[in-house]
N, C-alpha and C positions, 0 to 999 in steps of 0.2 A: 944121619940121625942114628942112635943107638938102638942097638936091640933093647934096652931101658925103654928110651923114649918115645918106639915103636908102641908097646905095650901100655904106657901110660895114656898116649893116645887112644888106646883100643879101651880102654877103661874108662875115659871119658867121656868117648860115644855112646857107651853101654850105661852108661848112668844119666847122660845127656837126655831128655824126652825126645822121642823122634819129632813131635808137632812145635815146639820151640827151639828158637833160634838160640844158635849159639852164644847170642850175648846176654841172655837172658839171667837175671839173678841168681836164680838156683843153681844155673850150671858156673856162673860165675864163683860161688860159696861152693860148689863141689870141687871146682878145679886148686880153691884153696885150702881145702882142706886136704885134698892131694896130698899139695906144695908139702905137709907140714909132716908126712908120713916118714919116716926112714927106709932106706932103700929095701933092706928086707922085707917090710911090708908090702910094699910094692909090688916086688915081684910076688910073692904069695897072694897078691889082690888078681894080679894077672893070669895068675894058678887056674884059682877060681874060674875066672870068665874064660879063659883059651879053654876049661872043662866043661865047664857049663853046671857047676857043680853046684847042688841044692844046700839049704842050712842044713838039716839035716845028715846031709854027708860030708861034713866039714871035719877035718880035725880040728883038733884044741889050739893049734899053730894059726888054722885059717879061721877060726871062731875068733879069735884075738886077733887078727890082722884086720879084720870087719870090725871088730868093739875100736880098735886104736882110728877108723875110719869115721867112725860114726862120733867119736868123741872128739878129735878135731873138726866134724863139720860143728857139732853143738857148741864148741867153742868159737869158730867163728862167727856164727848167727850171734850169740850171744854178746861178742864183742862189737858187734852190728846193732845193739842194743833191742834184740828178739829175745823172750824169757824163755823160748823153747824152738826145740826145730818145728813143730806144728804152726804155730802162729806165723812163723817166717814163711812156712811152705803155702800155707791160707795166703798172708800180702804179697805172694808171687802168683799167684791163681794155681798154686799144683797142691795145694793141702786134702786131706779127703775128706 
């Protein structure tokens, strides 16, 4: 496996809920909105988490590489026919 695909792994456990199962919706809708990032992104997401790095201490590079993340999950919920990530996140039990 790639040093890529090592990290992409490590990104998905960290977004993963520790208390649900892998095949669970939301991680299913995470893992593809993944899919949909560009490789740059990627590793800049892996940046992040190998840091442990807060919003706050983000550059405008890593501030963007989270907006490009969070707008392909909205697009997949939504092509799931969910008007929002909150309602999706409610009909999975993880909403707040």
């Amino acid at each position: 496996m790639t040093s890529l695909g090592r990290r992409l792994q490590r990104i998905e456990a960290i977004l993963r809920p520790v208390s649900k199962p892998a095949s669970d919706p939301n991680s299913a809708m995470q893992r593809l909105a993944l899919a949909r990032l560009p490789t740059e992104d990627l590793r800049v997401l892996c940046d992040i988490a190998d840091h442990g790095k807060q919003e706050g201490d983000w550059t405008e590079i890593e501030s963007n590489a989270v907006k490009a993340l969070v707008s392909a999950f909205e697009q997949k919920v939504q092509g799931a026919g969910y008007g929002t990530i909150r309602e999706f996140q409610r009909s999975c039990g993880t909403g707040f």
